[in-house]
Structure formats: C-alpha cells, structure tokens
C-alpha positions as CSV (number, residue, x, y, z in Angstrom):
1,X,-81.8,27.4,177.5
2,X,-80.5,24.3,179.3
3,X,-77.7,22.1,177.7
4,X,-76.3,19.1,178.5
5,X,-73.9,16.4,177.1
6,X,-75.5,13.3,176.7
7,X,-74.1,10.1,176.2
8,X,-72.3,8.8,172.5
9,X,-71.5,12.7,171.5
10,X,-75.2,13.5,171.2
11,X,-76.1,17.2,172.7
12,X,-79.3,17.9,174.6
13,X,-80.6,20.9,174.3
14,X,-83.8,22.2,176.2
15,X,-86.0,25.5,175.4
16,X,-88.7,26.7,177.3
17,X,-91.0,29.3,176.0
18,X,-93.6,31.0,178.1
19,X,-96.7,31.2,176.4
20,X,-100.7,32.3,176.5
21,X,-103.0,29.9,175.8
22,X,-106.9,29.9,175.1
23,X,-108.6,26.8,175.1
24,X,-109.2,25.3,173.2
25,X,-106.9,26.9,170.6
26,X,-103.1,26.7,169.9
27,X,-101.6,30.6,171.2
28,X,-99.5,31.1,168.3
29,X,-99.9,34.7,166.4
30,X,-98.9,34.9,162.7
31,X,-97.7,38.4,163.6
32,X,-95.2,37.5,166.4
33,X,-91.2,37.6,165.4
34,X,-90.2,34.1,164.7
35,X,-89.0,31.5,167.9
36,X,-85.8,29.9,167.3
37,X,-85.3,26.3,168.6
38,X,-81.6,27.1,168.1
39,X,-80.5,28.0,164.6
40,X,-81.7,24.6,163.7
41,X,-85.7,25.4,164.6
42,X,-87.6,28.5,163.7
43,X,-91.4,28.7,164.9
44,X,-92.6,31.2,162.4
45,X,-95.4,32.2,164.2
46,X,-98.3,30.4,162.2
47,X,-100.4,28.1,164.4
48,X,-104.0,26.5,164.5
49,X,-105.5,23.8,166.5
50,X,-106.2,20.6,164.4
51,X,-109.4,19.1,164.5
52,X,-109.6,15.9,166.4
53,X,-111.2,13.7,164.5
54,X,-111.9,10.2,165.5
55,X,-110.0,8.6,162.7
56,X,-107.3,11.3,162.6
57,X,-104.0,10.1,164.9
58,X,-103.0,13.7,165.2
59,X,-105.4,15.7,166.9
60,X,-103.2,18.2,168.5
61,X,-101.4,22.0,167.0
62,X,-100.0,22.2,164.1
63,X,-97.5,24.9,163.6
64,X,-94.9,26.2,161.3
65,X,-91.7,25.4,161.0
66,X,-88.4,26.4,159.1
67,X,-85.6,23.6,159.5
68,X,-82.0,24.6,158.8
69,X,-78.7,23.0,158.9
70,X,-76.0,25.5,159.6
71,X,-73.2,23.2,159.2
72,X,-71.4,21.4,156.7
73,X,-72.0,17.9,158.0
74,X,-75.3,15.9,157.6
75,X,-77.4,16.1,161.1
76,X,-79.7,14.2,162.8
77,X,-82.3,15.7,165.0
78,X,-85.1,13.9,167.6
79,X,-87.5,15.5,169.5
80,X,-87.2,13.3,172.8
81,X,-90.1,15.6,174.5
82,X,-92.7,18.4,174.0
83,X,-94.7,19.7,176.6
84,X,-97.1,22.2,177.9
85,X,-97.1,22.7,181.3
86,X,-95.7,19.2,182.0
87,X,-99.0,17.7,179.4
88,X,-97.3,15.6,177.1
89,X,-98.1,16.4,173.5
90,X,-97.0,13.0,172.2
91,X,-95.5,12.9,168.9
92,X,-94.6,15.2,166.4
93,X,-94.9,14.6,162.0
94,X,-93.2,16.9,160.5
95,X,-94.7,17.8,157.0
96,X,-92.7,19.4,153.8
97,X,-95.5,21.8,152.8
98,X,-96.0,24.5,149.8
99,X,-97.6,27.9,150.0
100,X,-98.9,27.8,146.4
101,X,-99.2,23.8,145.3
102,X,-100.8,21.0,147.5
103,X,-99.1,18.6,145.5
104,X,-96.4,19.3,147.3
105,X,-96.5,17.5,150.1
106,X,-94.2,14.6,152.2
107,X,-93.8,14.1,155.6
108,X,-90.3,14.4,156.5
109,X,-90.0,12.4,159.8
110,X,-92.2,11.3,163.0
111,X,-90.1,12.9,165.8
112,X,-86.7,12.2,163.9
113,X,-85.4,14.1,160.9
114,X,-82.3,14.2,159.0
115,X,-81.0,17.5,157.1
116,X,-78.1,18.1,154.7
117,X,-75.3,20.4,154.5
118,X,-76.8,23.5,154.6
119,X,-80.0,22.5,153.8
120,X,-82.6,24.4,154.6
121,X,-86.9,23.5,154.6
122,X,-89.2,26.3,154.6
123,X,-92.8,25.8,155.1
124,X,-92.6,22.9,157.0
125,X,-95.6,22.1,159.4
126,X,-95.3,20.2,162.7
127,X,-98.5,18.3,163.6
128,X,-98.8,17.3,167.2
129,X,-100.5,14.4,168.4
130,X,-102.1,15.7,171.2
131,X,-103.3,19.2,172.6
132,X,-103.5,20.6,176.1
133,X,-106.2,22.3,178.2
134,X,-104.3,24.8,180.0
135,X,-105.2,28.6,179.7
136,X,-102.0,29.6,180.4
137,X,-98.7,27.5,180.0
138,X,-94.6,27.1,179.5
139,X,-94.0,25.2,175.7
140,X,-90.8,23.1,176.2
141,X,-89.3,21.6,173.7
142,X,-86.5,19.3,174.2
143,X,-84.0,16.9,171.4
144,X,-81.0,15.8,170.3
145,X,-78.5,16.7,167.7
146,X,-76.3,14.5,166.2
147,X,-73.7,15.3,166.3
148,X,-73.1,17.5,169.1
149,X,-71.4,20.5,167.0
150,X,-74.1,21.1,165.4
151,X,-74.5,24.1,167.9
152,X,-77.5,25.7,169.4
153,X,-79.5,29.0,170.5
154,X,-83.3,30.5,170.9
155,X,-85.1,33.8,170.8
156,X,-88.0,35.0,172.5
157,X,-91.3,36.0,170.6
158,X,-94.8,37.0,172.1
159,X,-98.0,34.8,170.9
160,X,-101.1,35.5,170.1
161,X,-104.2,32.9,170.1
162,X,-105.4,31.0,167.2
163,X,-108.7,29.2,165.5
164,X,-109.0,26.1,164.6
165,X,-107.5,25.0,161.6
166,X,-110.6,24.1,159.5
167,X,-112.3,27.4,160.3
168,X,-112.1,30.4,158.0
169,X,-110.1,32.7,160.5
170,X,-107.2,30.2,160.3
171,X,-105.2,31.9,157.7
172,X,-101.9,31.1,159.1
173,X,-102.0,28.2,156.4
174,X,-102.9,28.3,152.9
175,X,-106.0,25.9,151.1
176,X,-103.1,24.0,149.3
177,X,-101.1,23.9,152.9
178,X,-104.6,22.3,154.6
179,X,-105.3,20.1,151.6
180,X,-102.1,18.7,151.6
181,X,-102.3,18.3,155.6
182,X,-105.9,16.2,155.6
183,X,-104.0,13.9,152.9
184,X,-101.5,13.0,155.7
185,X,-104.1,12.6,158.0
186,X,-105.8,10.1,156.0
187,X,-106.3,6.2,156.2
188,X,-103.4,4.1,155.0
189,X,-103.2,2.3,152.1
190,X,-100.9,-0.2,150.6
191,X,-100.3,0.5,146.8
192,X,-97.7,-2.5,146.1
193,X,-95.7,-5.1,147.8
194,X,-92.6,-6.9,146.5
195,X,-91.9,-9.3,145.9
196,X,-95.1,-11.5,146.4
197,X,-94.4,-14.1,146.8
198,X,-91.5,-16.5,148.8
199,X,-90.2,-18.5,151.3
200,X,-90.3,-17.8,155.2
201,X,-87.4,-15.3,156.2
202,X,-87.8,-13.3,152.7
203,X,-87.5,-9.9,153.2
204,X,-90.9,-8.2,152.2
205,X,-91.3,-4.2,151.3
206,X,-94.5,-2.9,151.5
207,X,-95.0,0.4,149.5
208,X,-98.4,3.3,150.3
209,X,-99.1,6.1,152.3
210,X,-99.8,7.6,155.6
211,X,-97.3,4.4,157.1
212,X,-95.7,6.9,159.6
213,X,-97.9,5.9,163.1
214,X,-97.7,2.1,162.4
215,X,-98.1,0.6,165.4
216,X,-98.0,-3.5,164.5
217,X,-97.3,-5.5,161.7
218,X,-99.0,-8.9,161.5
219,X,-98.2,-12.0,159.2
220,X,-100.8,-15.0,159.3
221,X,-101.9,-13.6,162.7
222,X,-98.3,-13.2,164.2
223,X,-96.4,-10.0,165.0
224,X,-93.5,-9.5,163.4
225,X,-90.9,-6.7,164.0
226,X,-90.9,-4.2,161.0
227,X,-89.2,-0.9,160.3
228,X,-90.9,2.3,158.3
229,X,-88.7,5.1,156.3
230,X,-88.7,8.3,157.3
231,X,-91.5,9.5,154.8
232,X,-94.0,6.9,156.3
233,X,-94.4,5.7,152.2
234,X,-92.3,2.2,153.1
235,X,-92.7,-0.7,155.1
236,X,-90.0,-3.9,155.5
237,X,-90.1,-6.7,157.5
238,X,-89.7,-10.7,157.6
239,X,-92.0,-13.6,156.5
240,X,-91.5,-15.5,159.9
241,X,-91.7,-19.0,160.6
242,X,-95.2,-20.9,160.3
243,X,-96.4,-18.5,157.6
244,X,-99.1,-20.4,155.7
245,X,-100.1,-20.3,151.9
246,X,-101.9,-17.1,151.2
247,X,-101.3,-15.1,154.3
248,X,-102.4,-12.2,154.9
249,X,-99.7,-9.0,155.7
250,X,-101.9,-6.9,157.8
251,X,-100.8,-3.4,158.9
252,X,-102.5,-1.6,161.8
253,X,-102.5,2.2,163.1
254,X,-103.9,4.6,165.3
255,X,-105.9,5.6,162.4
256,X,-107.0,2.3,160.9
257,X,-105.6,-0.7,159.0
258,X,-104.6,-1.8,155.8
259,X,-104.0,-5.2,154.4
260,X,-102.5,-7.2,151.0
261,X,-101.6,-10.6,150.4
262,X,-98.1,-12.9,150.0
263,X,-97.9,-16.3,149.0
264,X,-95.4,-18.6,150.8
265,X,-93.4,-20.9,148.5
C-alpha cells in the first residue's frame, strides 16, 4: 500500500490487489479470507458479475462490502479511482443490503460515503458501473479519508471466479440481497415535489427513487445546476430565470428520465 498526503488534510491511500480473472465474470470466491481496504473497507469475498442491461446504468461487479469507522470522529470517504488493469470501472453505489429482508434496502452513496463514530455497515454491496475484459488483472482501488487520522491498512486474500449474478450458481447473495439490488437498478421516478408552485429563484425539492446517476436537470428546456443527497431519494435546485407557466421539471439519467410539473407565480 501506497500513501500519500494530499492537499486540505485529506490522506490518499492506494491498494493494489492481484487478482485472477475469467471473463466474463468478476474473480471473487465466497470462500477466500476477507480483503481489507484498510480497517475502513473489508471485501468479504462475495462477488458476481451484474448483468448489463440496456436500461441498467451499472453494468459492471457487484461485490460485498463491510464499512467501518474505527474512530470516534465522523469520516468521509471517496473513491477517486477503481481499476483493473488500468480499465476504469467508473463509478461505484454503494447499497445498505440485508441477508434475510429485501425491504431493506438504501443506497448509501455514489462514490462518497459518510460513517459515524464507530459505525459499522455489514452487508453492504458495491455495484460498479463498468466491467473489464482482462483474464488476468491487478484491482486498485484508490480514495480519500477525511480526515487524514482516520488511519489505514490491507490484507491479502486469494480469489476465486464467479457467475453471473442472475444465474443460479451466484449464491454469494441472497434472493432478498438480488431483489433489493434490481430495485436500485430500476427507472426513476418522482413521487412528490414541493412546493409546486412559485416564483423564479424558489428553491424546488424533488422527492423519488433511483436519483443517484442524475446526469441533467432541465426547467422549461434550460439546465439548471442541481444537487442529489447521498441516498439518490432527493433532488434540489432553482427555478431560473425565463421559466414560463406550467413548466415542466425534467430529470434525465443514464437509465432513463423522469418528469413532474411546477407552476410559476
């Protein structure tokens, strides 16, 4: 492991794992001791390639996860890079998951999280949003802590292949763990907005699901900058100048677009 001080007190931390691959699967065995991305990241060994649907925006691994804070002061974590032999596997959701209830189930951050003091999140599954095609290959992972004493470390693990998710020889993940994993990877939809109605430069809050991916936000045809919580459930942004009567808030993302209504006063 590589470290580094980064600029504003934030530590970056690098870990390389060398890995076997089999295309077109994930190599991660359910069986192999757990990989620690510091104390903050354990790979528990349960991995399947997702499927790669058309309409799905993550269509990479996913794997799982335990997140822990070892300290006593809140953290914030980014995953500024993950790789496989040097193929970028774009972004990374990371999903709060349960063994036994599908109900149970929030995405936590895209790329960014934030834990408590001495929190810790056990079957959590990252979802990646692309795969590689490499037979053989180095996984690096590489992020941020914030704040730097948060501290640091990794293990070693060997990996085994594994199916695809959807298949019945994935059994790295429970049915309520998969079910709960297609609901992320649905289409979003807007369940509320508030308030709905006002003038230009009101400050508009658009409630749903599956927000986490947005890529624009458009107001009577313009973009307008806009922000999404962590949990990908919340949108907010600012009826700009020009809006008519009656416009239209439209929301687009990788996996489709979603759409309600605000009337300009």
């Amino acid at each position: 492991m590589t470290e580094a001080q980064g600029n504003g007190g934030l530590s970056r931390r690098t870990v390389v794992k060398a890995a076997a691959w089999s295309i077109p699967v994930m190599a991660i065995g359910s069986n192999a001791p757990a990989f620690a991305l510091s104390p903050i990241f354990t790979l528990t060994g349960l991995g399947c390639k997702l499927p790669g649907n058309s309409n799905d925006l993550y269509k990479g691994y996913a794997f799982g996860v335990t997140l822990n804070n070892p300290t006593q002061q809140e953290i914030k974590v980014t995953i500024t890079s993950l790789t496989l032999n040097t193929t970028n596997l774009g972004d990374v959701l990371f999903v709060q998951t349960s063994k036994t209830n599908a109900s149970t189930c929030a995405t936590i951050g895209l790329n960014t999280f934030t834990l408590q003091p001495g929190q810790t999140l056990t079957d959590v599954v990252a979802l990646t949003e692309n795969a590689a095609n490499s037979a053989n290959g180095t996984l690096t992972v590489s992020y941020t802590v914030d704040p730097a004493s948060a501290g640091g470390g990794n293990v070693s693990a060997s990996v085994n292949a594994a199916p695809p998710i959807n298949g019945g020889s994935c059994r790295d993940f429970t049915q309520q763990q998969k079910q709960c994993l297609r609901t992320v990877q649905g289409a979003p939809t807007i369940t509320s907005i508030a308030p709905t109605s006002g003038p230009v430069g009101t400050l508009v809050q658009l409630t749903g699901t599956n927000f986490l991916g947005t890529t624009e936000v458009t107001f009577a045809g313009v973009s307008v900058p806009f922000v999404v919580n962590a949990q990908g459930t919340n949108i907010s942004f600012t009826v700009p100048n020009g809006a008519s009567l009656g416009s239209n808030a439209v929301v687009v993302f990788a996996a489709g677009t979603a759409q309600t209504t605000f009337t300009v006063t």
